[in-house]
DSSP file (Angstrom, degrees, kcal/mol; ACC not computed):
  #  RESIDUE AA STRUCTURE BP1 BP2  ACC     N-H-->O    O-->H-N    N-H-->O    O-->H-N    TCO  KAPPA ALPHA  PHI   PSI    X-CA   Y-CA   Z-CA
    1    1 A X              0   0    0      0, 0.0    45,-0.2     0, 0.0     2,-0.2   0.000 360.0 360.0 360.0 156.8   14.6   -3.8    3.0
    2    2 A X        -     0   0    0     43,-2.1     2,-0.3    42,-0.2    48,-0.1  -0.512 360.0-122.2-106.0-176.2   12.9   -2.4    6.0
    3    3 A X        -     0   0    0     46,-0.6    -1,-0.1    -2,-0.2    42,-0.0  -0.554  13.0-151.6-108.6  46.2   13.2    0.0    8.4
    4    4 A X        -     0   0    0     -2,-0.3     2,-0.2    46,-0.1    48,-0.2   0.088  16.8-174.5 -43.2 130.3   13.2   -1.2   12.1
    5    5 A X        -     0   0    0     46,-1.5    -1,-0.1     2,-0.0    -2,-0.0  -0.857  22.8-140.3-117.4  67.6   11.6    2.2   13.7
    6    6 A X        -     0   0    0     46,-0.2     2,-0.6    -2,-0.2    48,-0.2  -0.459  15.0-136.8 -59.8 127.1   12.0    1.0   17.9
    7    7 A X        +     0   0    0     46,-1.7    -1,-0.1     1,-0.1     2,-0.1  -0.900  30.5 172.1 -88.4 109.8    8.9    2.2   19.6
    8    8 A X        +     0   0    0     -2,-0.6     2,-0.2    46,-0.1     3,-0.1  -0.572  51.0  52.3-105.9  54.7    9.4    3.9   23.1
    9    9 A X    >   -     0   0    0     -2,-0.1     3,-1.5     1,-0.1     4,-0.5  -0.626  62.8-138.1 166.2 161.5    6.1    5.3   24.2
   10   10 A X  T 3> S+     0   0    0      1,-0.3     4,-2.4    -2,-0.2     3,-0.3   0.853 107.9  68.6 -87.5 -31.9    2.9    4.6   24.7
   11   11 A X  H 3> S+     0   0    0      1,-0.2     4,-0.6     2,-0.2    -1,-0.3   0.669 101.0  39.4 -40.8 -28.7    2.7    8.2   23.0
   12   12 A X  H <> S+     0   0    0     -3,-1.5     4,-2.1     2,-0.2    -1,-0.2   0.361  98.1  74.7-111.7   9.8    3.8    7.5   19.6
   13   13 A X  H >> S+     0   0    0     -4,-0.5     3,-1.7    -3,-0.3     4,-1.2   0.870 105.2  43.8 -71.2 -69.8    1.9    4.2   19.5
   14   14 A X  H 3X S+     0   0    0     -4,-2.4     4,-1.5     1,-0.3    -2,-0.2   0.759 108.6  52.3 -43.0 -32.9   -1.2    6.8   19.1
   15   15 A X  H 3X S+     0   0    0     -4,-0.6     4,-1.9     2,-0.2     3,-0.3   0.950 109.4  50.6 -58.3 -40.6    0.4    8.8   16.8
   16   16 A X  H <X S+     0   0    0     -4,-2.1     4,-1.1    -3,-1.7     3,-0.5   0.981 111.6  47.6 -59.2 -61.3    1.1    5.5   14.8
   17   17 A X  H  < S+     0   0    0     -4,-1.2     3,-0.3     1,-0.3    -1,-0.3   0.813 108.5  58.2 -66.5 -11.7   -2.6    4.5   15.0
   18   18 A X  H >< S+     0   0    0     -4,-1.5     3,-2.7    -5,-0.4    -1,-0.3   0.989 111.9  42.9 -53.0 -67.0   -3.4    8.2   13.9
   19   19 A X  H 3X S+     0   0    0     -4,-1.9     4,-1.7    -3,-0.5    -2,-0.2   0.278  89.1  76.6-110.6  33.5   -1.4    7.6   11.0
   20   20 A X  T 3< S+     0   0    0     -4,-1.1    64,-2.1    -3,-0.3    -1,-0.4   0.438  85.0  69.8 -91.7 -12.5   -2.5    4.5   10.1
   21   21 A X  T <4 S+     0   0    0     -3,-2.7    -1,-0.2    63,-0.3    -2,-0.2   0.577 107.0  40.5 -76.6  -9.5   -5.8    6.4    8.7
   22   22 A X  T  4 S-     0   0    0      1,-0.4     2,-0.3    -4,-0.3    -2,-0.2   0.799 138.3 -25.0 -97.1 -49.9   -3.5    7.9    5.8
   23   23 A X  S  < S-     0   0    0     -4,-1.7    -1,-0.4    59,-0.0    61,-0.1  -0.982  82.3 -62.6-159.8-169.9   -1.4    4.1    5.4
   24   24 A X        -     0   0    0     81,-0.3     2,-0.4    -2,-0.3    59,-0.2  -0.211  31.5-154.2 -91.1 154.5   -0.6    1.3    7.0
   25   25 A X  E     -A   82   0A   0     57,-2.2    57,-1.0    -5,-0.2     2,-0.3  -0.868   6.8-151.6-108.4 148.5    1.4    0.8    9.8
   26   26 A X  E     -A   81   0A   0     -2,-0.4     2,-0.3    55,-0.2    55,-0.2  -0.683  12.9-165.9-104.3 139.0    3.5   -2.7   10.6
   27   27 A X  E     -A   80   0A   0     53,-2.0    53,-1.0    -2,-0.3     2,-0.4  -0.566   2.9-170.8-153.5 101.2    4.0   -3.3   14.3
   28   28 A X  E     -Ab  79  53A   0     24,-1.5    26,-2.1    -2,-0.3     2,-0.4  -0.834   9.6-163.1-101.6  86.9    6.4   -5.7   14.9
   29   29 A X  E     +Ab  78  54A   0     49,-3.1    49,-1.8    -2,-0.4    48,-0.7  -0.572  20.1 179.3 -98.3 145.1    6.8   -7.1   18.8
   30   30 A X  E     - b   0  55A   0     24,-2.9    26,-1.4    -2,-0.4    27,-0.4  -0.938  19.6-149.3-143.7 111.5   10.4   -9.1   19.0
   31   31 A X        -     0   0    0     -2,-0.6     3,-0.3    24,-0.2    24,-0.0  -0.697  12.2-152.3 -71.9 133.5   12.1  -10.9   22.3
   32   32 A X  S    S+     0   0    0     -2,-0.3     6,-0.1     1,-0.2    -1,-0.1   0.699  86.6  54.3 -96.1  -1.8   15.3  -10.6   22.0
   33   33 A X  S    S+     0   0    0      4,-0.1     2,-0.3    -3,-0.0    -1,-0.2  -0.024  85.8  89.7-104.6  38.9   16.1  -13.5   23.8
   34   34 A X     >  -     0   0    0     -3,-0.3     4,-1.2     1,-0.1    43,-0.0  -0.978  62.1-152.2-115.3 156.0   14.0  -15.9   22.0
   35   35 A X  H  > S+     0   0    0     -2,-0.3     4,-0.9     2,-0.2     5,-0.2   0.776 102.7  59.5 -92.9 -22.7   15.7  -17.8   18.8
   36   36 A X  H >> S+     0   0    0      2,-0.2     3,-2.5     1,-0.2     4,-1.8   0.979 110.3  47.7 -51.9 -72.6   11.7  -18.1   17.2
   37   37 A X  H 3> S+     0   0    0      1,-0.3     4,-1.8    39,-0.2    -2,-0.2   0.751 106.0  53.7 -48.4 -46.3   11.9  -14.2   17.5
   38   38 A X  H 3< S+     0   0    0     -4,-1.2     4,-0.4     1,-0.2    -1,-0.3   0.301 109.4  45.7 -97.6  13.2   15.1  -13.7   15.9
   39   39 A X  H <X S+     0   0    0     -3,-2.5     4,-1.7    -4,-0.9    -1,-0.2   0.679 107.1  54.9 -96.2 -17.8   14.3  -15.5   12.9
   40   40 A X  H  X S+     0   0    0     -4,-1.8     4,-3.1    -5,-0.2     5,-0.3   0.772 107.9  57.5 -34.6 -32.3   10.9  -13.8   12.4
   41   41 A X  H >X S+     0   0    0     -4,-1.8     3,-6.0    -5,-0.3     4,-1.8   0.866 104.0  48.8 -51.5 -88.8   13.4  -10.6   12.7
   42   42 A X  H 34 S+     0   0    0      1,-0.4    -1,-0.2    -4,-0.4    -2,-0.2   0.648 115.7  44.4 -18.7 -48.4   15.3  -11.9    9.7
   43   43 A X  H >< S+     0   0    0     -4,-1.7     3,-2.2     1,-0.2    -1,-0.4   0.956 117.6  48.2 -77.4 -36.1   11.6  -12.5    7.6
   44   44 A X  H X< S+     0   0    0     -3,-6.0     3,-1.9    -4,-3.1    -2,-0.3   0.917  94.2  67.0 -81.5 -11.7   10.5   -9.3    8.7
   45   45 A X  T 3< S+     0   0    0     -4,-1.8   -43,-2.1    -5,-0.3    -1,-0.3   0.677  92.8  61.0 -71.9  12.7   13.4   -7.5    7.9
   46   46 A X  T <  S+     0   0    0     -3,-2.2    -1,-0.3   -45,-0.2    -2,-0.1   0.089  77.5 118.6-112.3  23.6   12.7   -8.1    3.8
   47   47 A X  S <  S-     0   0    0     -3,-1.9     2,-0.2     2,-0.2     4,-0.1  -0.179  71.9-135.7 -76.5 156.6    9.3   -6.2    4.5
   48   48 A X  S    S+     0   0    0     50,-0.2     2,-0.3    -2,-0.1   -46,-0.1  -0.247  72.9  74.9-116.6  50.7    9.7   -3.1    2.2
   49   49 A X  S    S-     0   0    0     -2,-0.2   -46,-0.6    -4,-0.1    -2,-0.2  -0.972  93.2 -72.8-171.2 127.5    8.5   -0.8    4.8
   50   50 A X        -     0   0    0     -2,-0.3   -24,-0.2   -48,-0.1     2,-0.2  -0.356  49.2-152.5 -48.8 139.4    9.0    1.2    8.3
   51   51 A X        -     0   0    0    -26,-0.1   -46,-1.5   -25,-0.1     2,-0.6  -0.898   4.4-152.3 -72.4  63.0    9.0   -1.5   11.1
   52   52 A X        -     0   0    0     -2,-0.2   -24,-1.5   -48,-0.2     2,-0.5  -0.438  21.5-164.2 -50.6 110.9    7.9   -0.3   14.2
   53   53 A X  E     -b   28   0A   0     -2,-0.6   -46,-1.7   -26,-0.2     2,-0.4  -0.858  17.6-172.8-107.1 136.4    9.6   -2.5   16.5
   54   54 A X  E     -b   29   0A   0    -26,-2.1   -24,-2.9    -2,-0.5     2,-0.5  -0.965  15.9-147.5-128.8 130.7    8.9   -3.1   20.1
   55   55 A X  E >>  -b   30   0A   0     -2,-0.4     3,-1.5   -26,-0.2     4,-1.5  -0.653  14.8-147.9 -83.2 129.0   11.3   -5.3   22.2
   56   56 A X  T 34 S+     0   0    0    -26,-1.4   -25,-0.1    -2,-0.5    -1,-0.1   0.305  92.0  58.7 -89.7   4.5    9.1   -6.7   24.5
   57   57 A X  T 34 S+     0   0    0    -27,-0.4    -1,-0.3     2,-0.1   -26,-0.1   0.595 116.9  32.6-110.0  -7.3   11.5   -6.9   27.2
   58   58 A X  T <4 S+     0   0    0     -3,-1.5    -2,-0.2     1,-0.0    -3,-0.0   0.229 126.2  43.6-132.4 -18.8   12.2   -2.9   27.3
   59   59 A X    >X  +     0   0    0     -4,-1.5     3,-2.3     1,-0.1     4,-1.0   0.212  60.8 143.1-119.4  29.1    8.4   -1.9   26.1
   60   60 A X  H 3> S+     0   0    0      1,-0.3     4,-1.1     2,-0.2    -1,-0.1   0.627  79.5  42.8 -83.1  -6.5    6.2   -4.1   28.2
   61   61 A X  H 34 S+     0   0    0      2,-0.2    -1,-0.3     3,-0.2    -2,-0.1   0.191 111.2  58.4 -93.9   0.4    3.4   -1.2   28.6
   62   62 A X  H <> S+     0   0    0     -3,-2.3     4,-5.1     3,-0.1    -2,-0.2   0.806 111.4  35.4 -79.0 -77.8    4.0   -0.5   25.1
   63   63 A X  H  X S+     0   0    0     -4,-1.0     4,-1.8     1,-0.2    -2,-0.2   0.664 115.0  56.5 -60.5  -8.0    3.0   -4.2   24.0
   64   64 A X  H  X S+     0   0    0     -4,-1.1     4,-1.1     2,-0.2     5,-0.3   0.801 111.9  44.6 -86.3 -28.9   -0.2   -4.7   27.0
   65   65 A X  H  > S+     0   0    0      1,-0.2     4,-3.2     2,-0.2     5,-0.5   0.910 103.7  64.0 -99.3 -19.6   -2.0   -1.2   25.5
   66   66 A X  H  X S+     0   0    0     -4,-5.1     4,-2.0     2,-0.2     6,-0.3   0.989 111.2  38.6 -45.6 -62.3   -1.2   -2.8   21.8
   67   67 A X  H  X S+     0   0    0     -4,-1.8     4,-0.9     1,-0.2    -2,-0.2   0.981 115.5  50.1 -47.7 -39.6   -3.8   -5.6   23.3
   68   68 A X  H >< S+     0   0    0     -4,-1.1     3,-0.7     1,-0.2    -1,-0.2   0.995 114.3  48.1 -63.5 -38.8   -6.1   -3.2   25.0
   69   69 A X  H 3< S+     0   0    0     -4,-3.2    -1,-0.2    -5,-0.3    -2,-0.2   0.990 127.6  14.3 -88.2 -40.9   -6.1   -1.4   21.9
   70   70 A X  H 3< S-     0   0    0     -4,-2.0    -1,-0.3    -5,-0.5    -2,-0.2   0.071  95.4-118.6 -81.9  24.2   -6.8   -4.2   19.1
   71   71 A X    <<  +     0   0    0     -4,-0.9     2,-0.4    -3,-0.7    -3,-0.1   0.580  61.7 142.3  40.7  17.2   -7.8   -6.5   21.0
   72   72 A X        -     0   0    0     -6,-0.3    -2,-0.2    -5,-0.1    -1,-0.1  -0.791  51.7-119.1-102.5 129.8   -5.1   -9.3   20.3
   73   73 A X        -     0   0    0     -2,-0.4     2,-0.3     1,-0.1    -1,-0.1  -0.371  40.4 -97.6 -57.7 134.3   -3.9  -11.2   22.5
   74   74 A X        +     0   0    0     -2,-0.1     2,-0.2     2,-0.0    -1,-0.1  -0.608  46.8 154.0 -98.1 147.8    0.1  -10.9   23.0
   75   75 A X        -     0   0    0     -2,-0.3     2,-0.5    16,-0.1   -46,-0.2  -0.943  31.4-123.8-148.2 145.6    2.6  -13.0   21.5
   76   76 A X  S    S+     0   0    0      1,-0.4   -39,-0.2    -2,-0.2   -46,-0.1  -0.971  97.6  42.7-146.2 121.3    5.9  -12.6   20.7
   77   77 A X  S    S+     0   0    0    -48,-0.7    16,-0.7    -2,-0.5     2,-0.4   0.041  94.2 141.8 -63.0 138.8    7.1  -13.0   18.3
   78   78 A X  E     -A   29   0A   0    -49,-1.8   -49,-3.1    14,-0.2     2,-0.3  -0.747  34.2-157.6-160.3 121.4    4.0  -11.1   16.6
   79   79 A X  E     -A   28   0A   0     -2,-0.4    12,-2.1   -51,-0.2     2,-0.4  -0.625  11.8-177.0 -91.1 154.2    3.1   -8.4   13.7
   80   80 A X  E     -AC  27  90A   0    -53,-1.0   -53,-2.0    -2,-0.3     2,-0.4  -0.987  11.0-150.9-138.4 132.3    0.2   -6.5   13.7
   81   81 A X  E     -A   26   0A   0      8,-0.8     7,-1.0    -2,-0.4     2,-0.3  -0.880   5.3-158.3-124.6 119.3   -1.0   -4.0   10.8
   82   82 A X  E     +AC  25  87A   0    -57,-1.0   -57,-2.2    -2,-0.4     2,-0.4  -0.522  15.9 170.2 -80.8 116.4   -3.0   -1.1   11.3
   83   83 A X  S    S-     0   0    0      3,-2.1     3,-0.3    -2,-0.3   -62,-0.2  -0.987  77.5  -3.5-141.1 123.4   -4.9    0.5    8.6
   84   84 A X  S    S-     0   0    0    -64,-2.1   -63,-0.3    -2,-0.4    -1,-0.1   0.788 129.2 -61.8  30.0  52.7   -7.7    3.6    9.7
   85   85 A X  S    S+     0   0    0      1,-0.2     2,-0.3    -3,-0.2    -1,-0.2   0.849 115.4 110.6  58.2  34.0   -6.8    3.0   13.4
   86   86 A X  S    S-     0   0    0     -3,-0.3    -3,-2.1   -66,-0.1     2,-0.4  -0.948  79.2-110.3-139.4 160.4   -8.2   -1.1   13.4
   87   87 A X  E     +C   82   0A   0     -2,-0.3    -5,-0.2    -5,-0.2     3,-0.1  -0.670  40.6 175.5 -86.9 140.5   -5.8   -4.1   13.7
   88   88 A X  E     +     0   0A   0     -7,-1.0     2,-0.4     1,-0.5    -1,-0.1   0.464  66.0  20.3-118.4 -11.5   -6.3   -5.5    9.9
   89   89 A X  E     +     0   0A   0     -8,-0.2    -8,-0.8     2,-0.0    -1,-0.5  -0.942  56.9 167.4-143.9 129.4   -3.5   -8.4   10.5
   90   90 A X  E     +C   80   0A   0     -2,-0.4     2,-0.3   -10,-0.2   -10,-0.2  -0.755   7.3 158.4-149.6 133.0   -2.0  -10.0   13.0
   91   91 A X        -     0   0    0    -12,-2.1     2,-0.3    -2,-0.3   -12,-0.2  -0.836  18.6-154.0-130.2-170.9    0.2  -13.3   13.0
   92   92 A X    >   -     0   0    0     -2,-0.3     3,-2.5   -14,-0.2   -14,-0.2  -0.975  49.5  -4.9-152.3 153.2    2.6  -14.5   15.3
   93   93 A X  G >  S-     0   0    0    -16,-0.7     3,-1.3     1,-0.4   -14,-0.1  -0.240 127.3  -7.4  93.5-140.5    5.5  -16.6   15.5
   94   94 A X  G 3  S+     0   0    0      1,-0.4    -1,-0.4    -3,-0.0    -3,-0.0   0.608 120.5  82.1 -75.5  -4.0    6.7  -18.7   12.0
   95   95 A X  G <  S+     0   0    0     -3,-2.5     2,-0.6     1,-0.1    -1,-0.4   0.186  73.0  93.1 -79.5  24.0    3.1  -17.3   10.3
   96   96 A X    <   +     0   0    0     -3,-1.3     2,-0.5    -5,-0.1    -1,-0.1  -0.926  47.1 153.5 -30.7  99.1    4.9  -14.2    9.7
   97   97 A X     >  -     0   0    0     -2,-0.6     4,-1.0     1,-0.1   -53,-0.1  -0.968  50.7-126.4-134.8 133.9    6.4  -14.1    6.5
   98   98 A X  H  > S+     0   0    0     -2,-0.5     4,-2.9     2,-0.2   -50,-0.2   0.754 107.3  72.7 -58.1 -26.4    7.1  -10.6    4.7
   99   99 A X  H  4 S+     0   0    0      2,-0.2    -3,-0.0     1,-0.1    -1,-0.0   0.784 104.2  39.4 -32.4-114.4    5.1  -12.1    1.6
  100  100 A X  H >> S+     0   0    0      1,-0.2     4,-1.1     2,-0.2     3,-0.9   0.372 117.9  49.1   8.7 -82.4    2.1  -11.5    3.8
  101  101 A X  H >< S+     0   0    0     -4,-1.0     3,-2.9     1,-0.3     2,-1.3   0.826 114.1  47.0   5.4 -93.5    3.5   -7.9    5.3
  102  102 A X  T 3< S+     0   0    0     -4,-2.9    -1,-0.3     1,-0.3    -2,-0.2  -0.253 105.7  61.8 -65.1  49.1    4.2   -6.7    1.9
  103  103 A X  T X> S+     0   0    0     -2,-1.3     3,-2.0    -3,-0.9     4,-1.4   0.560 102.1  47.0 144.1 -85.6    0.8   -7.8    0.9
  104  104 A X  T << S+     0   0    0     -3,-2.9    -2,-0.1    -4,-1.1    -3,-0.1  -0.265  99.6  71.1 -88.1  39.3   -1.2   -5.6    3.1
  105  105 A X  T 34 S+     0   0    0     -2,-0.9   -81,-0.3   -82,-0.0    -1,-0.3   0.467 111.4  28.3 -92.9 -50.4    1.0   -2.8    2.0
  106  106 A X  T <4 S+     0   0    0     -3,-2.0    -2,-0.3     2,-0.0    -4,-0.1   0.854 107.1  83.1-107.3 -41.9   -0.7   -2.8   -1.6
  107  107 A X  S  < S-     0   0    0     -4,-1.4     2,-1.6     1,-0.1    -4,-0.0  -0.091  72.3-133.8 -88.5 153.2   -4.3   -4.2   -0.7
  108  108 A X              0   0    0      1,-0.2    -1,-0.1   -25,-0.0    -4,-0.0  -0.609 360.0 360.0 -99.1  82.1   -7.1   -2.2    0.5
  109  109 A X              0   0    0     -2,-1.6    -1,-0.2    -5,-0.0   -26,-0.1   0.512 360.0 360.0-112.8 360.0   -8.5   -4.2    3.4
């Protein structure tokens, strides 16, 4: 099961993309007040893996330098995975299925 990890600064988003050159990082943005978002929760939460989550209503400078920094557009609900500091993944909304996640967990992309 995973391991929502809520991200509060714009600091430890760099550290994550720091340590997305040793493995991959999941970054997970979740409204809580949308009902789309909170079954995407539900699928990510069978991810086998920290879950950074950022609530998009409490982080919004969190999720705008996640675009700046991969260049993906924001959407919410939306995962992103980071693997030697580049966006490798991103889906949003019902394409988000922890098959997929845990997928880019084990592959070398």
């Amino acid at each position: 099961m995973a391991n929502f990890i809520e991200l509060s600064s714009v600091e430890k988003l760099e550290e994550l993309i720091e340590k997305s050159n040793e493995k991959p990082v999941i970054l997970f943005k979740h409204s809580v007040t949308c009902p789309i978002s909170s079954g995407v929760y539900r699928e990510v939460a069978e991810v086998e893996s920290d879950i950074n989550l950022v609530i998009v209503q409490k982080a919004r400078d969190i999720s705008n330098e996640i675009a700046q920094k991969t260049g993906i557009r924001h959407e919410s609900p939306q995962a992103i995975v980071l693997k030697n500091g580049k966006a490798v993944y991103s889906a949003s909304h019902y394409d988000i299925t922890s098959e997929d996640l845990n997928g880019q967990l084990t592959t070398d992309n």
